[in-house]
N, C-alpha and C positions, 0 to 999 in steps of 0.2 A: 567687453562692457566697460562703460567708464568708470574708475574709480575717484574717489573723494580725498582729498588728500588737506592733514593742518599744516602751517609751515609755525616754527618757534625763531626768532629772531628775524623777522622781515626785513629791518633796517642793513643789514649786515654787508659786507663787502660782498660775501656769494652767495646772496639770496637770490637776484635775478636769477644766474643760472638754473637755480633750483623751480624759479618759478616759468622759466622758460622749456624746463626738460620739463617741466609736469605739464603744459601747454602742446607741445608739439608731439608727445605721446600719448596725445588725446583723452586728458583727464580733467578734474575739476578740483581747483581750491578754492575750500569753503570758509575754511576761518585759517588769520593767522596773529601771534601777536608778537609785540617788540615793543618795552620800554619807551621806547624815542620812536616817533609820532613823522618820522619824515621816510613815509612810505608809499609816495606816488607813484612808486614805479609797475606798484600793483595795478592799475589801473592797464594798465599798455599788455595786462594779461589775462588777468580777475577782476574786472571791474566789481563784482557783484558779494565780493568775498567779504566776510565779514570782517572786523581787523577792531583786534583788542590791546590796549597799552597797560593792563594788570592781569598777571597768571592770574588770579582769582577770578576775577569773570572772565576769561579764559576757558579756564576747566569746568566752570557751573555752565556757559554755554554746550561746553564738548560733552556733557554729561545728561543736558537737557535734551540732547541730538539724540546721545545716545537712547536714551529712556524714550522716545518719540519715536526709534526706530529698529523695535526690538533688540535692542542691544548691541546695536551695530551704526554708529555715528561717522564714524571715517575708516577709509580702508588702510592710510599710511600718513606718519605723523614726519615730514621732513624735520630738521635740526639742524640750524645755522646760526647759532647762539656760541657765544665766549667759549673757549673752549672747558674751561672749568665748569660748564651749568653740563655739559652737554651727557654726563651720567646720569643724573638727575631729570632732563627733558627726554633720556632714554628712557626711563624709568618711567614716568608718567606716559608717554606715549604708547607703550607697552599695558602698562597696566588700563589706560583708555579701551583697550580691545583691536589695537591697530596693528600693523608691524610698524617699522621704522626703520627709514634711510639719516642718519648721520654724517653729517661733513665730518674733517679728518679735524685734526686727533683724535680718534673714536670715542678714547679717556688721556686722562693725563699717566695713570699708571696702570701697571699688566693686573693687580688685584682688582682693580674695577672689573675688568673683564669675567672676573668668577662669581660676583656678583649680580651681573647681567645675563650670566648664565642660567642662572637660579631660576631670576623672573622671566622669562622665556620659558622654562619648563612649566611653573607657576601660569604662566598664561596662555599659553598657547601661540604666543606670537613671535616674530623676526625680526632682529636686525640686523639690517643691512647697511653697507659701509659703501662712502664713495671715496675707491682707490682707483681713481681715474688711468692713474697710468697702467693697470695691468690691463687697459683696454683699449691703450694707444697700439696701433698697426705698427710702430717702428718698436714699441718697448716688446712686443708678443715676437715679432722679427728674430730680434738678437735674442731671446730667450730661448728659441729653438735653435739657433744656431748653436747656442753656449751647449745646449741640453746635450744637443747629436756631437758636440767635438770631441773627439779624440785628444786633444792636445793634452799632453803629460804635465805641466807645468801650470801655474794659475794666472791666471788674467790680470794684468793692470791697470789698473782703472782708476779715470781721475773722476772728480766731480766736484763740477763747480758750481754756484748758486748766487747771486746777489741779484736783489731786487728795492732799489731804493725806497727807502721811506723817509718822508719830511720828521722833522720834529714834532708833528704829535703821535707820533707812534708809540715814545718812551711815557709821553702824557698819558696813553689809551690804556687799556686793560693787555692791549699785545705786551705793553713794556714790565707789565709785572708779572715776573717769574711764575708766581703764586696760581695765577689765572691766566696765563698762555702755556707755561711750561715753558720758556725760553725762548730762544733762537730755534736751537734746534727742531724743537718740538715742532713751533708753529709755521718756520717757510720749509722745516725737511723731512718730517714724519714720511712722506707719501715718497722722496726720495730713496730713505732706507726701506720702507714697503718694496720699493721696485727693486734695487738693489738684491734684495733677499729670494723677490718673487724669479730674480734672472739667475743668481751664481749661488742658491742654496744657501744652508744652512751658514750663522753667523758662529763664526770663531773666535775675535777678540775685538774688542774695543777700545781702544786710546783716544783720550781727550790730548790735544798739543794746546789748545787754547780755547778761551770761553770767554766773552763776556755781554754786556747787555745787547750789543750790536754786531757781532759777528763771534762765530766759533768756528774750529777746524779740529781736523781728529785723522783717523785711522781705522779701518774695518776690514777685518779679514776673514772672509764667506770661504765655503767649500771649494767654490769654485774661482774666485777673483781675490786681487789686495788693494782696497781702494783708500784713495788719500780723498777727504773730503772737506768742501769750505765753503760757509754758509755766512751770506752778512745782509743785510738792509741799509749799510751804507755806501752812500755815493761814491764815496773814496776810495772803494776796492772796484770798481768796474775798471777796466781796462779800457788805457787811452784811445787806443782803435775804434773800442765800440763810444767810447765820450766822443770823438770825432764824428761820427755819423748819429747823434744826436740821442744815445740810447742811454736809458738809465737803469736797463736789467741786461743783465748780462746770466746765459746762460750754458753750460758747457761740460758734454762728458763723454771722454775718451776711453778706449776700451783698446789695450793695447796699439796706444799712439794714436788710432783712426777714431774723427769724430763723428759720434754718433746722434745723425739728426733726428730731433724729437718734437722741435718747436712749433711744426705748425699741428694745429689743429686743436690746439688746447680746449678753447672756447667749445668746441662741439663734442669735449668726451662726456662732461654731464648727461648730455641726453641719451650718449652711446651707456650711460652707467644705467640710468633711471631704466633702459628699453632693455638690457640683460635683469634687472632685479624684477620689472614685472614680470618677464618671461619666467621667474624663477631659480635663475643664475647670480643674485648679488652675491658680494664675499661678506661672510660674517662675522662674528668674533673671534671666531680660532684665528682666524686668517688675517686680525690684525695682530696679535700677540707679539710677533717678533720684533714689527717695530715701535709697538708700545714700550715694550722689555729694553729694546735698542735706546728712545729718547731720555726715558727714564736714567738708565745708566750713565748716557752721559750727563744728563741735568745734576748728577750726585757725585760724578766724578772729581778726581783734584787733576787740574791740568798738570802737563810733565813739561810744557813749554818747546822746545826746539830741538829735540832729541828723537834720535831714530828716524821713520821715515813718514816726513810728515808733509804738507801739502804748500810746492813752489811760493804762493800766496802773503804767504807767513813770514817771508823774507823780507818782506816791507814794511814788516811790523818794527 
């Protein structure tokens, strides 16, 4: 049967997705809202959706629904809003009578999540997280390879991440700390999630460097020791890939051999949305560690160039 679904932040860089998995998993979006009014992309899915630019009539809409339909107004409240609202848009979602799917960063820190705990018991309802990558074919691959090996010694593992952003990036709500959580937080969250989801349990955490447009660090899992480095700026892509015209460069080695992940991005949302209605999303426990992971380092004091820290750095 079809479900009803709101969406909170329309406008957003991965709202399409979100409106395209709810689309092709044979569902319906009814209302959604977003501050900023430039959301024609709804149309090429939900023509018919309602679309508000004030929570306020927002929630007296989602309330009128509800009350018109004994208590049951929508079945899942997506969230693709800042990531600083998105404990708050869990909240009301929840408290709406819905479950709810969340884009990543779940929260900015691991206390929100005992919070969200509560209201779930309180309501009776779920949420669900999209950790895309524990449902990419190549990340599920190496995680049973890692699982089943025998190898005595731990894995080295690099990871690299840069994805260009223009100058208004620093302008947006991404560039303040306050309301993204950082660098880390906001292009690497779902990195450390996979990280954890592959080589176990995290062991230590070193910041070597941090600042508004790139960080690099150190993580040492149960099973792996990874040097990591995360930026938005253009200046850390490698010539190679500036040559063939690329402005994201992406890259992670697992004892020397790289490990391809790249294609199929575009299509894990819906592979997320088609496990959560089944009953399979991951939920709050199951962000924790790299909630607890961004956090830390967002609070960390860098150590700078010392110990074993990530090739990258040497440019600096």
């Amino acid at each position: 049967m079809s479900k009803k679904f709101a969406l909170i932040g329309a406008a957003g860089y991965i709202a399409p997705r979100h409106m395209k998995a709810i689309s092709v998993t044979g569902n319906e979006l009814v209302a959604a809202l977003d501050k900023n009014d430039s959301v024609g992309v709804i149309d090429s899915y939900f023509p018919n959706a309602d679309f508000f630019t004030e929570f306020e009539r927002f929630d007296r809409h989602i309330d009128k629904l509800r009350r018109a339909n004994n208590g049951k107004a929508i079945d899942y409240t997506s969230i693709c809003s800042p990531n600083y609202l998105h404990d708050s848009h869990m909240r009301f979602g929840l408290r709406a009578g819905s479950d709810v799917i969340c884009e990543k960063p779940l929260v900015l820190n691991p206390w929100n999540i005992d919070g969200l705990i509560d209201i779930e018991k309180d309501t009776g309802h779920k949420v669900n997280t999209i950790l895309q990558l524990r449902v990419h074919p190549s990340i599920i691959a190496l995680r049973d390879k890692v699982q089943s090996s025998q190898k005595e010694t731990k894995h080295e593992v690099d990871l690299t991440y840069i994805t260009s952003r223009g100058h208004w990036y620093l302008q947006s709500w991404k560039g303040d700390v306050h309301k993204s959580g950082g660098i880390a937080t906001n292009i690497g969250v779902h990195f450390y999630d996979m990280l954890h989801f592959i080589f176990g349990d995290l062991q230590e955490n070193v910041v070597h460097h941090s600042d508004d447009t790139m960080a690099a660090g150190y993580l040492e899992y149960e099973k792996a020791r990874v040097r990591w480095f995360l930026s938005v700026d253009y200046k850390y892509v490698p010539e190679s890939a500036k040559a063939s015209g690329q402005r994201t460069y992406r890259s992670i080695t697992v004892d020397g051999e790289e490990i391809e992940f790249s294609g199929g991005f575009t299509e894990l949302h819906n592979r997320s949305y088609e496990e959560i209605l089944k009953g399979n999303g991951f939920g709050l426990e199951e962000n924790r560690v790299a909630i607890q992971t961004v956090a830390d380092i967002r609070n960390a004091t860098s150590r700078g160039l010392t110990g074993d820290y990530h090739p990258f750095l040497k440019s600096l």
